[in-house]
N, C-alpha and C positions, 0 to 999 in steps of 0.2 A: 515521414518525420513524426516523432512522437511528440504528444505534447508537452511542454515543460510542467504545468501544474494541472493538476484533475483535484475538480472540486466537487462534491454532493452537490445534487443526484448523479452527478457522471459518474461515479468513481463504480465502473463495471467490470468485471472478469475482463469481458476484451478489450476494456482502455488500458486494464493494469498490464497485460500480456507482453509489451513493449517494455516492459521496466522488469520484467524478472533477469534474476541476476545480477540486477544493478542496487547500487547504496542510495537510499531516498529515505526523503524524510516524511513522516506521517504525521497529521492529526488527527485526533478522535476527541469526541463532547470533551474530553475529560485529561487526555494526554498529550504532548508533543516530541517526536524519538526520531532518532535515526539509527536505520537500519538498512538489512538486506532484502529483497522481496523474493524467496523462493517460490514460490506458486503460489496461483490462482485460481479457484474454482468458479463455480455457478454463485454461490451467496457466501465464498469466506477467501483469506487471503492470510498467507503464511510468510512470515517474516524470521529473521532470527536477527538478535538485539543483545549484542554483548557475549553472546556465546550463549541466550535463551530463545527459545521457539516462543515466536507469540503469531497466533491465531487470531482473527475475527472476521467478524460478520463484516459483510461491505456495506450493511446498513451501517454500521460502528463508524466508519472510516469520512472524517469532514474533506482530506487532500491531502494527496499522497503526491511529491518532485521528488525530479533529481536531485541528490543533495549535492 
């Protein structure tokens, strides 16, 4: 079972791994979006938002749900 919400410090490549493909919603210091999560690596995670690619650091990322 995945978790419903991942907060900072968790928010790691293998917690995000369960939610790719799916529509979640993210925040970071500074934003709040929903998107898609196509991949995740070692230290960034790849989303597309509206029909744009956005990248970050998983330092970036405060928590990422299901939307």
């Amino acid at each position: 079972m995945s978790p419903t919400v991942i907060d900072s410090p968790a928010v790691t490549n293998s917690v995000l791994r369960p939610l790719r493909g799916a529509q979640v919603v993210v925040r970071t210091g500074s934003a709040h979006w929903r998107g898609t999560l196509l991949s995740c690596v070692k230290d960034s995670a790849w989303f597309v938002v509206d029909d744009t690619d956005v990248v970050l650091s998983l330092h970036d990322l405060v928590s990422v749900h299901p939307d």
